[in-house]
C-alpha positions as CSV (number, residue, x, y, z in Angstrom):
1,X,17.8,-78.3,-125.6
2,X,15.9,-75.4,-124.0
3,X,15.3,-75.5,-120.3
4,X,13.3,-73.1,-118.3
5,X,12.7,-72.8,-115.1
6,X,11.7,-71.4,-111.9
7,X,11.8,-72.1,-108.1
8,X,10.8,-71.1,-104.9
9,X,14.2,-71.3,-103.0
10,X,17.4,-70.4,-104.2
11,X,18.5,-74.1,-102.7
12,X,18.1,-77.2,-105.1
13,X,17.9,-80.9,-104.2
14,X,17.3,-83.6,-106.6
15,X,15.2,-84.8,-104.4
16,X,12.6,-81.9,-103.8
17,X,11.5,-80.8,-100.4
18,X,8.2,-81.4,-98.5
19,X,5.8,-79.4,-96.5
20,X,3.5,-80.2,-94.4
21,X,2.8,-77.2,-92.7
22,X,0.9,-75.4,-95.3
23,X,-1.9,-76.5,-97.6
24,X,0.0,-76.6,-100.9
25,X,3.1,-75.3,-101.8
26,X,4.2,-74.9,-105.3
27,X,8.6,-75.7,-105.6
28,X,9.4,-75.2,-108.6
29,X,7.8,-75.1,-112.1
30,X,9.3,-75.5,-115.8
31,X,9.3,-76.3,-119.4
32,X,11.5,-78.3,-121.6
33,X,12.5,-78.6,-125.6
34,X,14.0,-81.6,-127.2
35,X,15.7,-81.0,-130.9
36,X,18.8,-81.9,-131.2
37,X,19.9,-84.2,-128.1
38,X,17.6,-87.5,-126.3
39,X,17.7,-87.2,-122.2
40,X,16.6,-89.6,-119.4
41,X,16.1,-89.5,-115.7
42,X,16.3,-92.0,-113.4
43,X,15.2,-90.8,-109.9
44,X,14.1,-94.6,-108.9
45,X,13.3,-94.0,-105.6
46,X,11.2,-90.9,-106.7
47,X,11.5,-87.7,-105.3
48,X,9.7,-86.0,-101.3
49,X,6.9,-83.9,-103.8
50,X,4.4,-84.4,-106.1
51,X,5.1,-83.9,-110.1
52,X,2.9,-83.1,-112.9
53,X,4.4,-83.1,-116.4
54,X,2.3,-81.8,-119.2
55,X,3.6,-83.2,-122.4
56,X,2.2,-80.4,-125.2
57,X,4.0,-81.4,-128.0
58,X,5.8,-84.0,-129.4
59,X,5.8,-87.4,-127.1
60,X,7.7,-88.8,-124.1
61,X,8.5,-92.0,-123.0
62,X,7.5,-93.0,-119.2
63,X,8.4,-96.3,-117.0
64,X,4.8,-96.9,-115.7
65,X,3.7,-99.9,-113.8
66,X,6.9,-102.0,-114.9
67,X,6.2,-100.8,-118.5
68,X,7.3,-98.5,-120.7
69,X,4.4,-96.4,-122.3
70,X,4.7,-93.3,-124.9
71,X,2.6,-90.9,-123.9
72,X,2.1,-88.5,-127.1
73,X,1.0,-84.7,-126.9
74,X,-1.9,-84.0,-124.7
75,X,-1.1,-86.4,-121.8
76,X,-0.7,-85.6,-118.4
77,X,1.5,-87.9,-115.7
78,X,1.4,-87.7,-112.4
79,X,4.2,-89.1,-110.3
80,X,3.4,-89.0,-106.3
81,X,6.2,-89.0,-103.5
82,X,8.1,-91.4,-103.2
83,X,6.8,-93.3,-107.0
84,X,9.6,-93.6,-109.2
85,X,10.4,-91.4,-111.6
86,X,11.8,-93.0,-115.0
87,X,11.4,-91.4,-118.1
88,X,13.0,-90.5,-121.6
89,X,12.9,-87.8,-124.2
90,X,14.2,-88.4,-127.9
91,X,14.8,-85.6,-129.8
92,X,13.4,-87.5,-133.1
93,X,9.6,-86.8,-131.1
94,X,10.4,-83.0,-130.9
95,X,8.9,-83.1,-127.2
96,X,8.0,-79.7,-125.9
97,X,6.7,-80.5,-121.9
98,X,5.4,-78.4,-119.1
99,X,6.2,-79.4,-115.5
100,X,5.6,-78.7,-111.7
101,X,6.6,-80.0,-108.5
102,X,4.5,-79.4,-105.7
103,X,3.9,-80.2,-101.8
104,X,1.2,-79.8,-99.1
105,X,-1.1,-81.5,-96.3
106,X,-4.0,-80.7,-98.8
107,X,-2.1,-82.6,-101.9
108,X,-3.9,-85.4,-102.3
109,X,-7.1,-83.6,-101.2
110,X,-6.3,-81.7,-104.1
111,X,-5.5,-83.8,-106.8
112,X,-8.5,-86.2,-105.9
113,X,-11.4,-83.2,-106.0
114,X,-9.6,-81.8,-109.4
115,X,-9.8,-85.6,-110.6
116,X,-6.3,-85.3,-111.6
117,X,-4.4,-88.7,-112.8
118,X,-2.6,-90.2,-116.4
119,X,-4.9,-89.1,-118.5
120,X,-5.0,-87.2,-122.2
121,X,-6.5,-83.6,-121.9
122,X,-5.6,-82.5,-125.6
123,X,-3.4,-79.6,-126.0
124,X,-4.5,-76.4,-124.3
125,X,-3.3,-73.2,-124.8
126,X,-4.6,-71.9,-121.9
127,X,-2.9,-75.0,-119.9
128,X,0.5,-73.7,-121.4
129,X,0.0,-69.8,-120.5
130,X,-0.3,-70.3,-117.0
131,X,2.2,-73.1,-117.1
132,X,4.5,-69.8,-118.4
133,X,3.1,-67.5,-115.8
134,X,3.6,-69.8,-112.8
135,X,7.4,-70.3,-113.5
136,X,7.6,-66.4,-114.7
137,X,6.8,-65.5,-110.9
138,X,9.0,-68.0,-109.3
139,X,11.8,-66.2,-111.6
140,X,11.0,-62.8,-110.1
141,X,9.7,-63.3,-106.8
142,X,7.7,-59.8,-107.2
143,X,5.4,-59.3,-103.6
144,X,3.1,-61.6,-103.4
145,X,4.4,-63.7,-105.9
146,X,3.4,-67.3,-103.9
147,X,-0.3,-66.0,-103.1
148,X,0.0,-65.5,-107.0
149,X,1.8,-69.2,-108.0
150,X,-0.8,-70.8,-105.3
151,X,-4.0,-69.1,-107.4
152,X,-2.2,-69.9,-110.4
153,X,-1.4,-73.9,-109.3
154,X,-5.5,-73.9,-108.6
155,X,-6.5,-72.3,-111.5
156,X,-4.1,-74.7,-113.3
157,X,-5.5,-78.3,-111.6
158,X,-9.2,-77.2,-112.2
159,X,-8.7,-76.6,-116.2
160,X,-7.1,-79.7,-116.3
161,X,-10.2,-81.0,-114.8
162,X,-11.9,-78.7,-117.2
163,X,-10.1,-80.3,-120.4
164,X,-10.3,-83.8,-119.3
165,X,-14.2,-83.7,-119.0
166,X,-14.4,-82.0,-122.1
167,X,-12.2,-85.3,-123.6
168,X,-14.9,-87.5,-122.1
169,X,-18.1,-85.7,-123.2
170,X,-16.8,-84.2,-126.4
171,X,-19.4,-81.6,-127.8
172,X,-18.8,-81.5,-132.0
173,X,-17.6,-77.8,-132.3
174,X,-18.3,-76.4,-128.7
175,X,-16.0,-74.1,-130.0
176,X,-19.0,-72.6,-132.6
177,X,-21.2,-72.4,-129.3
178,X,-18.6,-70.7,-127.4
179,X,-18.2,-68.0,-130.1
180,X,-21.3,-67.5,-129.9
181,X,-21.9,-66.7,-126.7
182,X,-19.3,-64.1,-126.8
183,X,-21.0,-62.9,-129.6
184,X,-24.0,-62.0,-128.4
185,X,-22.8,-61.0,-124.9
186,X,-21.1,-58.0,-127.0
187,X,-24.0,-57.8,-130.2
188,X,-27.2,-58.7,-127.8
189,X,-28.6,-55.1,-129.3
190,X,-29.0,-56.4,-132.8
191,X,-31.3,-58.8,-134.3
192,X,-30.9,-62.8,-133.9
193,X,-32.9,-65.2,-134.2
194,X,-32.4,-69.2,-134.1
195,X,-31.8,-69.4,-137.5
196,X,-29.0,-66.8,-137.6
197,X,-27.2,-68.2,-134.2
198,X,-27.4,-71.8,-136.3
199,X,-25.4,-70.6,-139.2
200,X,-23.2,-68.2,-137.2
201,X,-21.9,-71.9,-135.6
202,X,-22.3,-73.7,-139.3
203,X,-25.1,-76.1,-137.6
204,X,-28.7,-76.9,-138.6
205,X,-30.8,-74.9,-136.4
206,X,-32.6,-77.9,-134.6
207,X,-29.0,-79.6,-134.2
208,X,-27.6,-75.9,-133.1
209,X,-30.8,-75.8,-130.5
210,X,-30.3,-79.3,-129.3
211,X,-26.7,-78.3,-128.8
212,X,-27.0,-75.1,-127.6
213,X,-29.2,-76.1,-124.7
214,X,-27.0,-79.0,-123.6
215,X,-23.9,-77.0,-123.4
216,X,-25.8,-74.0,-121.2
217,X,-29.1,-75.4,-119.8
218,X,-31.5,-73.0,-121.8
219,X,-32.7,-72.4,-125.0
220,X,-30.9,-69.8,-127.3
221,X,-33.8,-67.5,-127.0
222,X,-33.7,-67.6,-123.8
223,X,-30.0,-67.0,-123.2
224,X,-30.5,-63.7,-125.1
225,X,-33.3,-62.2,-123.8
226,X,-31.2,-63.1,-120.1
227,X,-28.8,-61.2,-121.3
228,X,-31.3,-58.2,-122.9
229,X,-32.9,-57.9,-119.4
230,X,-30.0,-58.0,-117.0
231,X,-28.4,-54.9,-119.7
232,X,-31.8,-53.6,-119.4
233,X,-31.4,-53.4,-115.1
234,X,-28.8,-52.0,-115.6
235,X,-29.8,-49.3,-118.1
236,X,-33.0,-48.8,-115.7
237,X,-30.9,-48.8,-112.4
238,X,-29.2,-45.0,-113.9
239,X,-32.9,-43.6,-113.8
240,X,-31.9,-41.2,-117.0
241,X,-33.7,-43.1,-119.6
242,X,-37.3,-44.0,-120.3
243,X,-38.7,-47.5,-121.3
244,X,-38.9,-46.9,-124.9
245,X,-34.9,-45.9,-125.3
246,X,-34.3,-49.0,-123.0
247,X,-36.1,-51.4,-124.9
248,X,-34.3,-50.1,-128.1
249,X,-30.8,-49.9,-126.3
250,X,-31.3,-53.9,-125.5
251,X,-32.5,-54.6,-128.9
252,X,-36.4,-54.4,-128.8
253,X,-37.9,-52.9,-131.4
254,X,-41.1,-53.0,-129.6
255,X,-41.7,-51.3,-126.0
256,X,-44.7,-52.8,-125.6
257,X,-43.2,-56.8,-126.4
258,X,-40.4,-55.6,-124.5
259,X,-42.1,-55.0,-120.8
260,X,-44.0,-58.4,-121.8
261,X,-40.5,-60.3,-121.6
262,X,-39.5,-58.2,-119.0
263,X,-42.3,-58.9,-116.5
264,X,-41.9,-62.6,-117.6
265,X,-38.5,-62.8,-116.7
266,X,-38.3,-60.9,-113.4
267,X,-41.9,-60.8,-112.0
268,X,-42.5,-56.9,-112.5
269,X,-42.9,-54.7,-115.3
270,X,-40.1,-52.4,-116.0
271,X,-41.9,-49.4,-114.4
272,X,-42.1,-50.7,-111.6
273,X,-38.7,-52.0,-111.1
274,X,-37.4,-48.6,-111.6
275,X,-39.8,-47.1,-108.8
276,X,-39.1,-49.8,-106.5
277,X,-35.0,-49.3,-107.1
278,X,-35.8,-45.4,-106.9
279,X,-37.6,-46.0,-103.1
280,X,-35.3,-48.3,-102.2
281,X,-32.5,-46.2,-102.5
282,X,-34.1,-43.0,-101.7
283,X,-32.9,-41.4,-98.0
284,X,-36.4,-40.7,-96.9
């Protein structure tokens, strides 16, 4: 068995504490491995805190609603003060599991805008890394380290959300799309077209449009010359470069085409943008 864990106070009840001074408080946080040996709890009358276990590999068996329920890799349980808590591990599932304990007047505020209940999210890696970093700074207790587990616990409840909604509304290989995108936020110089974006994400290009567009609101096209003029502002905004190295900087061959999609996209031609910034910013 490997158990890992941090907490906020040296102290440790079985129960947990409760706080209802501040908005959320964070307790204690840790992760668990199963290999050789089962184990069980039994805290029947529940415990003063919240507790979310993240179940990333393997499975676990939980007493829910007077039944018991295996809940396989990329489940999430929630247990709420004062619910019981009854659940096993068998070493024969390999479980690997994430969990926090966590109090608050803003709790259930919490856990209702972040949507969070039972529910399968899939197993995130991102999930797990800050799952590592939470109980990481209640091991150290560096400055600041509960601003840091409090952004962390946020961060942590909204990709849940994140994952969950992406379980409902599954997009086939979002993942393609996503590389995408970080693709040409780094390579928006060169030359793309549709055709090129399609097989970059091993789709036909009207399926890879259609796609494309649901998953960011605007055409392909679009998104890149977005991302050609906002470079472009930039480029314009250090005043050391005329409109012809611009336009070739952001990956228009053309200067002329260029102050075309300019002026469509921002409602000035890039002349004039540059002697409105230069007046603007001028002390006279």
């Amino acid at each position: 068995m490997i158990d890992v864990s941090g907490h906020k106070r040296n102290t440790r009840r079985a129960i947990g504490f409760e706080d209802h001074e501040e908005a959320v408080v964070v307790n204690c946080c840790g992760y668990q491995k199963f290999n050789t040996r089962d184990y069980s709890q039994q805290r029947t009358a529940g415990r003063l805190d919240y507790q979310i276990i993240y179940v990333f590999k393997g499975a676990g068996h939980y007493f829910l609603h007077n039944e018991w329920v295996t809940m396989e890799a990329g489940n999430i349980i929630l247990f709420r003060p004062g619910e019981p808590q009854v659940y096993s591990y068998h070493a024969e599932d390999h479980p690997e599991l994430y969990w926090i304990h966590f109090t608050g007047n803003q709790s259930e505020a919490l856990l209702r805008h972040f949507e969070i209940d039972n529910s399968f999210i899939g197993e995130d890696l991102s999930i797990k890394l800050l799952f590592q970093e939470i109980i990481l700074e209640l091991q150290l207790k560096k400055p600041v380290y509960n601003e840091i587990v409090n952004s962390d616990f946020l961060k942590l409840l909204a990709l849940i959300q994140r994952s969950l909604r992406q379980q409902a509304s599954p997009l086939d290989n979002m993942f393609g799309i996503d590389r995408l995108i970080m693709q040409l936020n780094q390579k928006y110089m060169e030359y793309w077209d549709v055709s090129m974006m399609a097989e970059f994400c091993d789709f036909s290009p009207s399926y890879f449009s259609h796609m494309f567009k649901k998953r960011t609101g605007i055409s392909p096209i679009q998104f890149l010359n977005d991302l050609r003029i906002q470079k472009a502002k930039e480029l314009l905004s250090s005043g050391c470069m005329n409109i012809s190295t611009v336009a070739a900087l952001v990956g228009f061959e053309d200067a002329l085409y260029f102050s075309r999609v300019f002026r469509r996209e921002t409602g000035t031609s890039p002349t004039r943008f540059y002697l409105d910034l230069l007046q603007k910013n001028s002390p006279y």
